[in-house]
PQR file of N, CA, C, O and H, with PARSE charges and radii, in Angstrom:
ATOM      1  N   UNK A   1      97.243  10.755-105.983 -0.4000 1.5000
ATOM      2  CA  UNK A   1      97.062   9.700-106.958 -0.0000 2.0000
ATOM      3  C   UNK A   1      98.430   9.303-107.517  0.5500 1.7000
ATOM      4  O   UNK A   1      99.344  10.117-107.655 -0.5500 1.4000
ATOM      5  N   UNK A   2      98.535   7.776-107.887 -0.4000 1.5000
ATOM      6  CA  UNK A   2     100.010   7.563-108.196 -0.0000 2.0000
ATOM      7  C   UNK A   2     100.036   8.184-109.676  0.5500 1.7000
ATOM      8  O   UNK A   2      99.000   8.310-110.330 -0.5500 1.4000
ATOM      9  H   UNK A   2      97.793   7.115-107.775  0.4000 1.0000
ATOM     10  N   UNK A   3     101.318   8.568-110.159 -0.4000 1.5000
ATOM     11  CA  UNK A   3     101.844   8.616-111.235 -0.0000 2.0000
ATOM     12  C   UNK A   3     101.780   7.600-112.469  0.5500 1.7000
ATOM     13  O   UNK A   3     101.705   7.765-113.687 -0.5500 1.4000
ATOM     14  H   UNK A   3     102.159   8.466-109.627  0.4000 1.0000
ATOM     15  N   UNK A   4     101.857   6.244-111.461 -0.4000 1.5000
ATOM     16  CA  UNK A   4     101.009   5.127-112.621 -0.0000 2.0000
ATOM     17  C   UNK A   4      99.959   4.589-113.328  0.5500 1.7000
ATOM     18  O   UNK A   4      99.678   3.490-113.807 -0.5500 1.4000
ATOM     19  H   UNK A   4     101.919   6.110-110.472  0.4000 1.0000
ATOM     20  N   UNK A   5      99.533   5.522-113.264 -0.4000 1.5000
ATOM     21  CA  UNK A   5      98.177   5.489-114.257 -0.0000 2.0000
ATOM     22  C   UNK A   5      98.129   5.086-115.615  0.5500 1.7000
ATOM     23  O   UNK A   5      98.726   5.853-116.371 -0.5500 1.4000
ATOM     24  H   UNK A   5      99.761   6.414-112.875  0.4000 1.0000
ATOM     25  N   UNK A   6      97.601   4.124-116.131 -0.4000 1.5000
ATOM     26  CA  UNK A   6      97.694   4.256-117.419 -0.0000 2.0000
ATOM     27  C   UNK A   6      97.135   5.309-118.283  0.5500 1.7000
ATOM     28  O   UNK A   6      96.098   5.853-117.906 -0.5500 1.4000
ATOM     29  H   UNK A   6      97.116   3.501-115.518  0.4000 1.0000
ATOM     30  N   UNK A   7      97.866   5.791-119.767 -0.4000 1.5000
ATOM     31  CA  UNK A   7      97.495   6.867-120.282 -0.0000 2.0000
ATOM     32  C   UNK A   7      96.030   6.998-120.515  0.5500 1.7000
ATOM     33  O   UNK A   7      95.533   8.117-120.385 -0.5500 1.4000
ATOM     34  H   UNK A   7      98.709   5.348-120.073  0.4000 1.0000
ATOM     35  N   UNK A   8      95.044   5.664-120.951 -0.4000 1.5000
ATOM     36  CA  UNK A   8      93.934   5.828-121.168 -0.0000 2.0000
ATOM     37  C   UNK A   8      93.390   5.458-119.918  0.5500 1.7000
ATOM     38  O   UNK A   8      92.910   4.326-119.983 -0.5500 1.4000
ATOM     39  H   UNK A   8      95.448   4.755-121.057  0.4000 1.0000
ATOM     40  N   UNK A   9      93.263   6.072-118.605 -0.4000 1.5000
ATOM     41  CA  UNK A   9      92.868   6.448-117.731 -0.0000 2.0000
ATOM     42  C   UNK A   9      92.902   7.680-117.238  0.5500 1.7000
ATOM     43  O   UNK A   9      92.030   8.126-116.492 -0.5500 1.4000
ATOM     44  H   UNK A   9      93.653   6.992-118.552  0.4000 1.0000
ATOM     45  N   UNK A  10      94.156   8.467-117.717 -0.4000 1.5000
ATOM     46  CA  UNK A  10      94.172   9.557-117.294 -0.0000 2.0000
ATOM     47  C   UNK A  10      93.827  10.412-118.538  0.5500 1.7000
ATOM     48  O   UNK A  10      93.628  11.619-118.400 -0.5500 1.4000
ATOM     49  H   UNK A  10      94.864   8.105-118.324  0.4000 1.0000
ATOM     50  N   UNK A  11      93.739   9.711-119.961 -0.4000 1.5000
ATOM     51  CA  UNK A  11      92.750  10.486-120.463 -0.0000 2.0000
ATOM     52  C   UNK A  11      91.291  10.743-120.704  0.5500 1.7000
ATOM     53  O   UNK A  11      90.766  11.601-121.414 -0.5500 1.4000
ATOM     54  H   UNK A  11      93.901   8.730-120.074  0.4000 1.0000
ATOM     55  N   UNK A  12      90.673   9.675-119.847 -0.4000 1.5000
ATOM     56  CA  UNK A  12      89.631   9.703-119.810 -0.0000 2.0000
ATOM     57  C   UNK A  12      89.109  10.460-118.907  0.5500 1.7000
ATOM     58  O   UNK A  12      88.082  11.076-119.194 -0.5500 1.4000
ATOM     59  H   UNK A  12      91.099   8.978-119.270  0.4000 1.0000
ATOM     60  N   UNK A  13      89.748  10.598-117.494 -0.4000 1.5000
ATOM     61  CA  UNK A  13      89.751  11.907-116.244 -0.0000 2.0000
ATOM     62  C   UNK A  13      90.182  13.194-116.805  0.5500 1.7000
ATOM     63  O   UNK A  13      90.133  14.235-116.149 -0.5500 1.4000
ATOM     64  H   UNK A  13      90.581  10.097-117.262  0.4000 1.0000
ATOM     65  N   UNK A  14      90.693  13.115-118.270 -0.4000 1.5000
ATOM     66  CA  UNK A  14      90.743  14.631-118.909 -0.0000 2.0000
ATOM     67  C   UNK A  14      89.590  15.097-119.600  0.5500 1.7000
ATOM     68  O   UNK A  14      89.190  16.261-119.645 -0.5500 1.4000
ATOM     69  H   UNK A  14      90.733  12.270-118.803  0.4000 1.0000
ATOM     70  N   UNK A  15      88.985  13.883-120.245 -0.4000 1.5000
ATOM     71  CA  UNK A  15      88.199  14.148-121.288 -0.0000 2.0000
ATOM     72  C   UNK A  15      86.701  14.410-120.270  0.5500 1.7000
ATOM     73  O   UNK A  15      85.890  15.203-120.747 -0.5500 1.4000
ATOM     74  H   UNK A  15      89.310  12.938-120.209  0.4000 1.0000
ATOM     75  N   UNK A  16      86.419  13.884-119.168 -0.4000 1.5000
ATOM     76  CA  UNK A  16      85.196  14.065-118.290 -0.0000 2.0000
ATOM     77  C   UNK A  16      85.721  15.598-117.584  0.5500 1.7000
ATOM     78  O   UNK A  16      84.741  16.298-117.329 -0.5500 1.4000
ATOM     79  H   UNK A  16      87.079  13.239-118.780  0.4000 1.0000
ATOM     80  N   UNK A  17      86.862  16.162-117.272 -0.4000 1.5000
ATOM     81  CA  UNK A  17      86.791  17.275-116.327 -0.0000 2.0000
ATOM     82  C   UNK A  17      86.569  18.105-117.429  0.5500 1.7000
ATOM     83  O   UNK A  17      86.150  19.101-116.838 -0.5500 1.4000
ATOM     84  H   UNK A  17      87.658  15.593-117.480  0.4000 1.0000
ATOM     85  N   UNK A  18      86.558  18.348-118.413 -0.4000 1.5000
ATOM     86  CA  UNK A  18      86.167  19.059-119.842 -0.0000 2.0000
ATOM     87  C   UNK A  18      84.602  19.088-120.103  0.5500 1.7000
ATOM     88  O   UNK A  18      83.821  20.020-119.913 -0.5500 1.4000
ATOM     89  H   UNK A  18      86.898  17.540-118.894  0.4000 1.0000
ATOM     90  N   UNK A  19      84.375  17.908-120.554 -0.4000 1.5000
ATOM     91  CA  UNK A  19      83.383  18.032-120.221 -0.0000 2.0000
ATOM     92  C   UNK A  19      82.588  18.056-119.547  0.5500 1.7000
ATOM     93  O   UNK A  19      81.481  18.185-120.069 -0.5500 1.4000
ATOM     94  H   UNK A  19      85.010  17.151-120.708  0.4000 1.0000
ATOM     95  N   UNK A  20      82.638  17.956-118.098 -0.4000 1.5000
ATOM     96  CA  UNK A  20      81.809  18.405-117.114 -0.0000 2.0000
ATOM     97  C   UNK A  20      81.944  20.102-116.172  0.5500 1.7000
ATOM     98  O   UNK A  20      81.275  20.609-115.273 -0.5500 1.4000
ATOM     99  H   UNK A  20      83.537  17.851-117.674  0.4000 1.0000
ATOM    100  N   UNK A  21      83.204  20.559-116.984 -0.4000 1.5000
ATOM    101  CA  UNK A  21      83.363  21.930-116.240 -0.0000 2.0000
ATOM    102  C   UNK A  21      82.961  22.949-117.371  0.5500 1.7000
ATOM    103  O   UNK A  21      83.187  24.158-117.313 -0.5500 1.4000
ATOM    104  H   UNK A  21      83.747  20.146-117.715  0.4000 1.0000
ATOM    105  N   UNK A  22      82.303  22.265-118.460 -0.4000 1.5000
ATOM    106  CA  UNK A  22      81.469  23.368-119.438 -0.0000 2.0000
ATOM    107  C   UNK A  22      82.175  25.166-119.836  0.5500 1.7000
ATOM    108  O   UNK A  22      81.688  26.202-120.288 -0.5500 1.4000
ATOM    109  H   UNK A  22      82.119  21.283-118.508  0.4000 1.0000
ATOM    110  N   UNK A  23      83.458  24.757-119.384 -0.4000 1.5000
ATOM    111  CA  UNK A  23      83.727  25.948-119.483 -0.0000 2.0000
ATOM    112  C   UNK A  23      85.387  25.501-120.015  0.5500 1.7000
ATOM    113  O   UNK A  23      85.663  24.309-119.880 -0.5500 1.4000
ATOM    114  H   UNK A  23      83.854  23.916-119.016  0.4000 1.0000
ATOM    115  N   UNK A  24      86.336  26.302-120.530 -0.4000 1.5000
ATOM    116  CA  UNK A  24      87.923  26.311-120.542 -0.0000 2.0000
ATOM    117  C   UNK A  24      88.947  25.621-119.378  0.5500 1.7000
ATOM    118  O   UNK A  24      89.538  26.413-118.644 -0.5500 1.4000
ATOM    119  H   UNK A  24      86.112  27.270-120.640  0.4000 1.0000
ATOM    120  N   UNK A  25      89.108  24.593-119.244 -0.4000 1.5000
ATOM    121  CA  UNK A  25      90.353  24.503-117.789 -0.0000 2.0000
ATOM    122  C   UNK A  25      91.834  24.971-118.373  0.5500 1.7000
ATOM    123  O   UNK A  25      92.332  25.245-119.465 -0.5500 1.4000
ATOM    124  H   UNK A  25      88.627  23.950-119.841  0.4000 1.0000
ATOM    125  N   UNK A  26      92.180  24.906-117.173 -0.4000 1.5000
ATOM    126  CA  UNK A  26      93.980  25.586-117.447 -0.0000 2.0000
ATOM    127  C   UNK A  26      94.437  23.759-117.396  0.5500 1.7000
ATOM    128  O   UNK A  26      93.896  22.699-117.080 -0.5500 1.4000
ATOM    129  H   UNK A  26      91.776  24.684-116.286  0.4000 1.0000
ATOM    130  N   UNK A  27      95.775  24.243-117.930 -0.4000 1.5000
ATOM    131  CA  UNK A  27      96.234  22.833-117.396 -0.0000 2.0000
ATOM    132  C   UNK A  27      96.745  22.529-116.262  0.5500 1.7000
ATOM    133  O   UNK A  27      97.072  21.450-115.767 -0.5500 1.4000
ATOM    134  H   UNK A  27      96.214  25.104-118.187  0.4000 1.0000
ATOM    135  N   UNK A  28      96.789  23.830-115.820 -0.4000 1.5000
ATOM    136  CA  UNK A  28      96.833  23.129-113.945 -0.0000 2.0000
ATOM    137  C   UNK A  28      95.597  22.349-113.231  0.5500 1.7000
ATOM    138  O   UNK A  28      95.599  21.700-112.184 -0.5500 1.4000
ATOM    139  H   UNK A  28      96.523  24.706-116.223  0.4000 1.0000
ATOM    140  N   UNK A  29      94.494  22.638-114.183 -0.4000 1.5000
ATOM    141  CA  UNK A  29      93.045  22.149-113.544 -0.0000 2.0000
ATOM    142  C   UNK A  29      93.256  20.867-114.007  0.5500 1.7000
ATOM    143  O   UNK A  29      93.560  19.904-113.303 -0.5500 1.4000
ATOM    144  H   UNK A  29      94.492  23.165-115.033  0.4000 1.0000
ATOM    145  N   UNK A  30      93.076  20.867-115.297 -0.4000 1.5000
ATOM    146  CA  UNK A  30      93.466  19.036-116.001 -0.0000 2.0000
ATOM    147  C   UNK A  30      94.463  18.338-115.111  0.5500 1.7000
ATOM    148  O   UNK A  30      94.259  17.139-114.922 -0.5500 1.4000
ATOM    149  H   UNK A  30      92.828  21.649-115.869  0.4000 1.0000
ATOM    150  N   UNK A  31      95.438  18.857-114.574 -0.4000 1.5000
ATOM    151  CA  UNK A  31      96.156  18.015-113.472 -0.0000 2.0000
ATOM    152  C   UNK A  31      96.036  17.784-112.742  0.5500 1.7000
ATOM    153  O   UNK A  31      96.756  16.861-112.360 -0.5500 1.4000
ATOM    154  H   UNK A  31      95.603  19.831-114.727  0.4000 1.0000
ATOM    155  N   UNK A  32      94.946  18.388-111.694 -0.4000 1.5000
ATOM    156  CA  UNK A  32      94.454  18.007-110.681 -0.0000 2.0000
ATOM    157  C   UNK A  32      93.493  17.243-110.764  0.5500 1.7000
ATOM    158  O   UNK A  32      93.580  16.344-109.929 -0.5500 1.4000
ATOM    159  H   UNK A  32      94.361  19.137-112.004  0.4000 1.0000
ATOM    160  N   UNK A  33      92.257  17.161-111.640 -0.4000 1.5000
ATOM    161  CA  UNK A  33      91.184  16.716-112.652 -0.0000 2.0000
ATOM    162  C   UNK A  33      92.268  15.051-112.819  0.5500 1.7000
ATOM    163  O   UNK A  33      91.586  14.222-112.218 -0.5500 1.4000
ATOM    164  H   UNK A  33      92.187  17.892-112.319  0.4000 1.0000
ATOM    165  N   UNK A  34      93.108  14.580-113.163 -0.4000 1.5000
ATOM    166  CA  UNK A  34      93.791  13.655-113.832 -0.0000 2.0000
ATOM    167  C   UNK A  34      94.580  13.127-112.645  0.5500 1.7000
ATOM    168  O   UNK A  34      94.948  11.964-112.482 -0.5500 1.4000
ATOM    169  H   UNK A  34      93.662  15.254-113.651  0.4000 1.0000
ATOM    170  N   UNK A  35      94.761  14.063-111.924 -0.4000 1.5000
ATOM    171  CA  UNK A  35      95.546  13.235-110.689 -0.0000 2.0000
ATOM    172  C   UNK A  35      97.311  12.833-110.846  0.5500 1.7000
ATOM    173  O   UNK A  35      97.947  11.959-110.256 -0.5500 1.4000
ATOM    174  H   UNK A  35      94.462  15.008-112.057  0.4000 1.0000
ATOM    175  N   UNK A  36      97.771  13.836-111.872 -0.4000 1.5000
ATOM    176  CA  UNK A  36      98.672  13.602-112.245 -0.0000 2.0000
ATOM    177  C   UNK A  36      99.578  14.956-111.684  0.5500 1.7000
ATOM    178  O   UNK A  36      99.013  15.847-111.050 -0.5500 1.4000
ATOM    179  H   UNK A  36      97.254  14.546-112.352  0.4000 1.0000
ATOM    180  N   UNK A  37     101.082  15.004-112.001 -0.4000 1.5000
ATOM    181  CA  UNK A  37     101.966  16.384-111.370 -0.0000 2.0000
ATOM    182  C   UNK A  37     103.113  16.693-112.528  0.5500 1.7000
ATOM    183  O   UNK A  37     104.256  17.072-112.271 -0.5500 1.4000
ATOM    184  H   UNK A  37     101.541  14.280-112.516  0.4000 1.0000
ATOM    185  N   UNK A  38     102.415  16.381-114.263 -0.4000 1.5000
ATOM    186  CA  UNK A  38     103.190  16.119-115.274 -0.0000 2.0000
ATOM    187  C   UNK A  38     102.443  17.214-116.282  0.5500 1.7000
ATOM    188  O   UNK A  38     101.403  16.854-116.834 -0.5500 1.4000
ATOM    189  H   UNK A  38     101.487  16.073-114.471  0.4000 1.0000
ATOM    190  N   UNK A  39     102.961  18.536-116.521 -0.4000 1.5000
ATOM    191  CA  UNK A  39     102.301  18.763-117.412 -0.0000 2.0000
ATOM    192  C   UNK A  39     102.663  18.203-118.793  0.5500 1.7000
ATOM    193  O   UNK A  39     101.722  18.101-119.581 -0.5500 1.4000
ATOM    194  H   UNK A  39     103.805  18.829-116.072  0.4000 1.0000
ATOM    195  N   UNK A  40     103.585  17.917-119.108 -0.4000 1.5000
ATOM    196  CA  UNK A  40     103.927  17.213-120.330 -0.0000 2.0000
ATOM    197  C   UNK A  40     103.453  16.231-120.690  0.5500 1.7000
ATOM    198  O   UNK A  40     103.389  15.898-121.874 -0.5500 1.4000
ATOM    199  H   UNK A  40     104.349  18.000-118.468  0.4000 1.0000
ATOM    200  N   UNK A  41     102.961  15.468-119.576 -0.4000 1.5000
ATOM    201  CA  UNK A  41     101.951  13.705-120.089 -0.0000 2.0000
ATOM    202  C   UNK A  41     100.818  15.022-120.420  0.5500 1.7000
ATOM    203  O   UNK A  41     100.852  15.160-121.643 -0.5500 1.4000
ATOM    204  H   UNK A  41     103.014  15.738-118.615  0.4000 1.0000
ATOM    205  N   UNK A  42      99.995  15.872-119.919 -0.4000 1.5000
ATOM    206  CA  UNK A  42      98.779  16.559-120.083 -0.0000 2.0000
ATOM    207  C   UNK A  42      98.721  16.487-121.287  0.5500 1.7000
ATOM    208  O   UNK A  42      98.091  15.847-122.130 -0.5500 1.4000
ATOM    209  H   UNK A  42      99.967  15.760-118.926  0.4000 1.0000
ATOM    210  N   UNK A  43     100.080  17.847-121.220 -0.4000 1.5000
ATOM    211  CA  UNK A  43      99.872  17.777-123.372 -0.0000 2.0000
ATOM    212  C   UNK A  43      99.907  16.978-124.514  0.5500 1.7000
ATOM    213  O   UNK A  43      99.253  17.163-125.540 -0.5500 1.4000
ATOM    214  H   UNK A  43     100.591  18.367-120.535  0.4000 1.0000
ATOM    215  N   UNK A  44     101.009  15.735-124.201 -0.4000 1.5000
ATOM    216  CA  UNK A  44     100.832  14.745-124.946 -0.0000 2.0000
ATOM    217  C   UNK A  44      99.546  14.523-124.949  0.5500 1.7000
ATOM    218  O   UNK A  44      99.033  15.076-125.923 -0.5500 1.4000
ATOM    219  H   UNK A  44     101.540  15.585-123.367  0.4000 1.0000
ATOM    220  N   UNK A  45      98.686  13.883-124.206 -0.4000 1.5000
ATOM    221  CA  UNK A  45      97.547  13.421-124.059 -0.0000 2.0000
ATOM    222  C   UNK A  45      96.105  14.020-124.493  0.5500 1.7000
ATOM    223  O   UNK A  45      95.228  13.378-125.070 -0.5500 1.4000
ATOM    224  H   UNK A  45      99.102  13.434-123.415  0.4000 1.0000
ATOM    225  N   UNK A  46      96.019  15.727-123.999 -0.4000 1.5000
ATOM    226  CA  UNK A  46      95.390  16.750-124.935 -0.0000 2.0000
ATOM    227  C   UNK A  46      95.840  16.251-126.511  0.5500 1.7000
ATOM    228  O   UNK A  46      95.229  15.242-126.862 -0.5500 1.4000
ATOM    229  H   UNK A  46      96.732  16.248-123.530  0.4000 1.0000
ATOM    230  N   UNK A  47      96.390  16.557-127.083 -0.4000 1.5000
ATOM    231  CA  UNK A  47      96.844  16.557-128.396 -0.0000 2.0000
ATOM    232  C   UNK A  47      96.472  15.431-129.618  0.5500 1.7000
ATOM    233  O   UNK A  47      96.197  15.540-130.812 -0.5500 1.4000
ATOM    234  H   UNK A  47      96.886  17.377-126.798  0.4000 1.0000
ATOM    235  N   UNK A  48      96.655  13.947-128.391 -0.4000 1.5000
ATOM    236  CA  UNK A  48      96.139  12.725-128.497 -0.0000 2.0000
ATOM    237  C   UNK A  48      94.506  13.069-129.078  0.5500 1.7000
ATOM    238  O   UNK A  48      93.857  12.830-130.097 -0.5500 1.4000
ATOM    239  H   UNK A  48      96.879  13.858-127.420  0.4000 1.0000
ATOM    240  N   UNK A  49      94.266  13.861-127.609 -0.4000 1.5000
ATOM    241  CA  UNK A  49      92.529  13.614-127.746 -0.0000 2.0000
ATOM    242  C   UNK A  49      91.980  14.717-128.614  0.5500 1.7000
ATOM    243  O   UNK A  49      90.779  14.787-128.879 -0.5500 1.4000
ATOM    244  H   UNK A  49      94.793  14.055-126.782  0.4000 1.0000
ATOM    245  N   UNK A  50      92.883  15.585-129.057 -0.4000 1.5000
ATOM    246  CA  UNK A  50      92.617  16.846-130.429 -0.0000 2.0000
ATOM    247  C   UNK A  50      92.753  15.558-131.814  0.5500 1.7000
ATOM    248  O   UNK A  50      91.913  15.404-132.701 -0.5500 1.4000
ATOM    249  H   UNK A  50      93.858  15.529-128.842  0.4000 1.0000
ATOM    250  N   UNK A  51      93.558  15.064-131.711 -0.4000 1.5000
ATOM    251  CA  UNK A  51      93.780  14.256-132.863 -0.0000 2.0000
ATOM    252  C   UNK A  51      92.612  13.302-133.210  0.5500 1.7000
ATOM    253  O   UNK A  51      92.654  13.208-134.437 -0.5500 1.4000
ATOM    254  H   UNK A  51      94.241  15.189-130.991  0.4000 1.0000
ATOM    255  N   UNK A  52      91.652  12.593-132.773 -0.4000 1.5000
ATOM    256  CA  UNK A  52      90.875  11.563-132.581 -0.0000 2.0000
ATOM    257  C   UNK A  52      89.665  12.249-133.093  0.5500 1.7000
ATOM    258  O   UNK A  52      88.586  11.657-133.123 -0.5500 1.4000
ATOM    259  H   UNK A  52      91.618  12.670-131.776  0.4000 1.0000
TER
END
């Protein structure tokens, strides 16, 4: 998946692998889940979606 994703796309592929894996992911899972190879956009973006 490209790297260009917009952020509210790839947080929305965070916020569904969460909730659909009913259980804890690592953030290596959220990256694969997101299609991304950034853990730092992850956390920004987690943090985003803690904040809301």
């Amino acid at each position: 998946m490209p790297q260009s994703l917009p952020d509210s796309e790839i947080s929305a592929r965070i916020e569904a692998a969460l909730y659909a894996a009913g259980r804890p992911l690592t953030i290596n899972d959220l990256m694969r889940a997101a299609g991304i190879n950034s853990k730092e956009k992850i956390v920004k973006l987690l943090n985003e979606l803690i904040k809301k």
